[in-house]
N, C-alpha and C positions, 0 to 999 in steps of 0.2 A: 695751494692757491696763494698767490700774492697777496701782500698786506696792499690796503688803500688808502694812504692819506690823506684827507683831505687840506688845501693849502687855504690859508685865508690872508685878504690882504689885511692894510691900517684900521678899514671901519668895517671890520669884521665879516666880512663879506667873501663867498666863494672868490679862489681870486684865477679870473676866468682868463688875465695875460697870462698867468703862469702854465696853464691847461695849452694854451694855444700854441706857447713857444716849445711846450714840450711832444704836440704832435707834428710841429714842423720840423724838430728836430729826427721824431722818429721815422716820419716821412723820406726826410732828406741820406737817414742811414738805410734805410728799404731801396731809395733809384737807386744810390749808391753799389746797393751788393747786384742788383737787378743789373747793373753796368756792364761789375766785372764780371758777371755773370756772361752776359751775350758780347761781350769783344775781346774778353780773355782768358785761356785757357792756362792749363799747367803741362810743363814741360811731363814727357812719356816715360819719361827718365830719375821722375819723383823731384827734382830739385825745384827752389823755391821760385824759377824764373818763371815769369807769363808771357810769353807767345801772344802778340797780338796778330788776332785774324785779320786778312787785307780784305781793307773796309771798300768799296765805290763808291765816289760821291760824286753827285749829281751836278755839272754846271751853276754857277750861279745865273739867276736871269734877270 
């Protein structure tokens, strides 16, 4: 199990921006792998390249 620290700000207090900026960031690394997850694969061949799949996109309207 993970240790839990609790962070506090200057007047002692849960410091609840710190909370927040740290679930946007964990958020933001989850799209992120979810990304290259659905538009890139790995080459058959084992090497480090990713093959993007052709994407369709729709018209602007």
């Amino acid at each position: 199990m993970d240790n839990f620290e609790v962070k506090y700000d200057q007047f002692n207090r849960v410091d609840v921006d710190y909370y927040i900026e740290l679930a946007r960031k964990e958020r933001a690394a989850y799209v992120a792998q979810l990304f290259r997850n659905v538009f890139f694969k790995k080459s058959e061949k084992g090497a480090k390249t990713r093959v993007a799949y052709n994407i369709q996109q729709s018209p602007a309207v």
